[in-house]
C-alpha positions in Angstrom: -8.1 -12.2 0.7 -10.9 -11.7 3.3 -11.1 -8.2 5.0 -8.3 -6.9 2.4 -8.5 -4.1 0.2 -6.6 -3.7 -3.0 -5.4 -0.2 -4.6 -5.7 -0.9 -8.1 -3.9 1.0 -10.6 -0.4 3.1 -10.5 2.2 2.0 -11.1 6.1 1.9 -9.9 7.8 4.9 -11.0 11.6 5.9 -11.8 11.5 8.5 -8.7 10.0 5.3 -6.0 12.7 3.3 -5.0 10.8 0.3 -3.6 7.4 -1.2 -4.4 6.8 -0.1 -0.5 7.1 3.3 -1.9 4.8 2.9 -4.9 2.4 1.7 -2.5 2.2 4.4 -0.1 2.1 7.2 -2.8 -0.6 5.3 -4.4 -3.0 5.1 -0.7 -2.1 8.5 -0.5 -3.3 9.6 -3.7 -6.1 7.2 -3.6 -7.6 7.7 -0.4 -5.6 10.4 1.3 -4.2 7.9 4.1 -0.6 9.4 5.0 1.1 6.1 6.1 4.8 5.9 8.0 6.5 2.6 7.2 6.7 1.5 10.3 3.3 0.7 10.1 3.3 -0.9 7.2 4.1 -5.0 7.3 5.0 -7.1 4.5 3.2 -9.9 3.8 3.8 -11.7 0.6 5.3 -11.9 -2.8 3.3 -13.0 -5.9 5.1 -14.7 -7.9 2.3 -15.1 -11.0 1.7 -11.5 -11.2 5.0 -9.8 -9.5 3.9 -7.9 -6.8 4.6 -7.7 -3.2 1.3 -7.8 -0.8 1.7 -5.3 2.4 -1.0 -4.5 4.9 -1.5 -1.4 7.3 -4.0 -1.4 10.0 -5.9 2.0 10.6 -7.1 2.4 14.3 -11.5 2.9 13.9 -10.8 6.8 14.3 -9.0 6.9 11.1 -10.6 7.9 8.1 -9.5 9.6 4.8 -8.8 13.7 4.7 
């Protein structure tokens, strides 16, 4: 999807409760982004694969720690 990123790799562990929760450990871990969920929107399900698609928008100050 244009002007999209992907975090590849990770997984959902027994401790995340949600995929949501996979998916902000993993940005953290990945890039050191420390997101909220409220700023995090759902966009899609994929059905072929099994994974939910979210997106976060960072304001241009934002970079990673």
């Amino acid at each position: 999807m244009y002007s999209l990123h992907q975090l590849f790799s990770g997984k959902i562990e027994f401790t995340d409760a949600y995929s949501l929760d996979a998916a902000l450990k993993e940005l953290k871990e990945e890039t050191g982004f420390r997101m909220h969920y409220f700023r995090v929107r759902w966009l899609n399900h994929n059905e072929k694969y099994n994974y939910n698609i979210y997106t976060i928008e960072l304001d241009s100050k934002e970079k990673p720690k």
